[in-house]
PAGU-121796 format. One record per residue: x, y, z of N, C-alpha, C, O in turn. Coordinates in steps of 0.2 Angstrom, whole numbers, padded with zeros to 4 digits, always signed. Example, Ala and Ser with C-alpha at 12.3 -4.5 7.8 and 13.67 -1.06 7.14 Angstrom:
<sites>
+0066-0028+0039+0062-0022+0039+0066-0016+0039+0071-0017+0042+0064-0011+0035+0068-0005+0036+0064+0000+0039+0067+0006+0040
</sites>
This chain:
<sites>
-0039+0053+0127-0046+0054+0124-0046+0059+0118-0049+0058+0113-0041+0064+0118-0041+0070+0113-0037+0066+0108-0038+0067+0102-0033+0063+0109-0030+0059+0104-0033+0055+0098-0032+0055+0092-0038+0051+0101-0041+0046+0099-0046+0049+0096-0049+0046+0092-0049+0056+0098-0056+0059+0095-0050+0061+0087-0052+0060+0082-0046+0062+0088-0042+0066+0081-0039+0061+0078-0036+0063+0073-0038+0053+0079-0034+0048+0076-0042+0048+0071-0042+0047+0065-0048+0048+0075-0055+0046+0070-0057+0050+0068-0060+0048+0063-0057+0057+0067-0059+0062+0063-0053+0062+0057-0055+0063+0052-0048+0061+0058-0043+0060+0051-0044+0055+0049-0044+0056+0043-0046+0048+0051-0046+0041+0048-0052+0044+0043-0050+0044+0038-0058+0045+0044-0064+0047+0042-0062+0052+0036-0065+0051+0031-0058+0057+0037-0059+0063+0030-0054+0059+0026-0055+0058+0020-0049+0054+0030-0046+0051+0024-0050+0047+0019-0050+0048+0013-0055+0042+0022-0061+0038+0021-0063+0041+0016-0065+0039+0010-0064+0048+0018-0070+0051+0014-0066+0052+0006-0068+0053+0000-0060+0052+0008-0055+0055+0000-0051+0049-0001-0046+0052-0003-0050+0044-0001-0047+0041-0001-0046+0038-0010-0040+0037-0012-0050+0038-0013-0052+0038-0021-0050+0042-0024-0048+0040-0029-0048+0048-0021-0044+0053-0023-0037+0054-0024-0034+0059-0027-0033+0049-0020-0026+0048-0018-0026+0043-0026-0030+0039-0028-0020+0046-0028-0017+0042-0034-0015+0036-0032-0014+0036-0026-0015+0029-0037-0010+0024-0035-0004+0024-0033+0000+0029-0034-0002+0019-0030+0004+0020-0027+0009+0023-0021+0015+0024-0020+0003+0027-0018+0006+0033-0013+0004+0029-0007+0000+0026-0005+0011+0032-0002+0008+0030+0005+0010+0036+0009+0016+0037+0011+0006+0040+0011+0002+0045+0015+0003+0044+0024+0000+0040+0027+0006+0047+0027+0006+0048+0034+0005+0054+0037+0008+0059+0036+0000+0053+0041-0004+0061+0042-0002+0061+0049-0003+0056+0053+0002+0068+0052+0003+0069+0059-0002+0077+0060-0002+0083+0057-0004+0073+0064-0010+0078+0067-0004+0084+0074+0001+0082+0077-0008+0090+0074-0008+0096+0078-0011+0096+0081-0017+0093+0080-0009+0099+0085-0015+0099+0092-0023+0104+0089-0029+0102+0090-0020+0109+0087-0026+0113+0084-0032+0110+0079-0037+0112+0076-0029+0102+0078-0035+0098+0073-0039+0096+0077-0043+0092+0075-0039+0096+0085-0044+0095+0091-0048+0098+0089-0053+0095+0087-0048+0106+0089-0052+0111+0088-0056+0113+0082-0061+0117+0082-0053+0109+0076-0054+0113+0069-0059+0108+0070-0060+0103+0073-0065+0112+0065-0073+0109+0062-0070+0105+0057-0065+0107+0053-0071+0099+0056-0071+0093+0052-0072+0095+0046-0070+0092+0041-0077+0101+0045-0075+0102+0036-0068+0106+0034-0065+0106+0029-0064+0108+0040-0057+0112+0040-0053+0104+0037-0050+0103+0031-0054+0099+0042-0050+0093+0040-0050+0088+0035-0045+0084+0034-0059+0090+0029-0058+0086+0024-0056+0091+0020-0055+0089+0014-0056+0099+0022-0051+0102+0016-0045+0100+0015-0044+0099+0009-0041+0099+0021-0034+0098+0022-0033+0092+0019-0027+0091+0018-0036+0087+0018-0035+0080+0017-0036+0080+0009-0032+0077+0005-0041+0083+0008-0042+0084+0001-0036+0088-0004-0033+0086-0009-0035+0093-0001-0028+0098-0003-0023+0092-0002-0019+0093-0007-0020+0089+0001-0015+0085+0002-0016+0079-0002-0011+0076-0005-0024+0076-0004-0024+0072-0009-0022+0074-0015-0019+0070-0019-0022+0080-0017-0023+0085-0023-0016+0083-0024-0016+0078-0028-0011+0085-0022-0005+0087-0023+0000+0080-0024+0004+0080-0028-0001+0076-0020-0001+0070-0023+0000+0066-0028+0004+0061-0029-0007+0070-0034-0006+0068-0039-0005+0073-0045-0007+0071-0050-0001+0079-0044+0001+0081-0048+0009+0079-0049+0012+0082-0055
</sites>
């Protein structure tokens, strides 16, 4: 169950960033257990910073 709550909260901030990811890239995100806990703006930071770097 804690699994699946943190497979949809990353599917989602990815969703939400997903525009932001350059062409061409393919992205595999492994989640930590402390991403159970973290507030969802913690996680569209982290997806956003990971989008970012991507395309430099």
């Amino acid at each position: 169950m804690v699994r699946n709550r943190i497979k949809r909260r990353l599917r989602e901030a990815v969703r939400l960033n997903l525009e932001k990811l350059a062409p061409g890239w393919d992205v595999v995100l492994t989640a930590r257990q402390a991403a159970a806990d973290a507030p969802f703006e913690h996680l569209l930071e982290a997806v956003e910073k990971l989008f970012a770097q991507c395309r430099s």
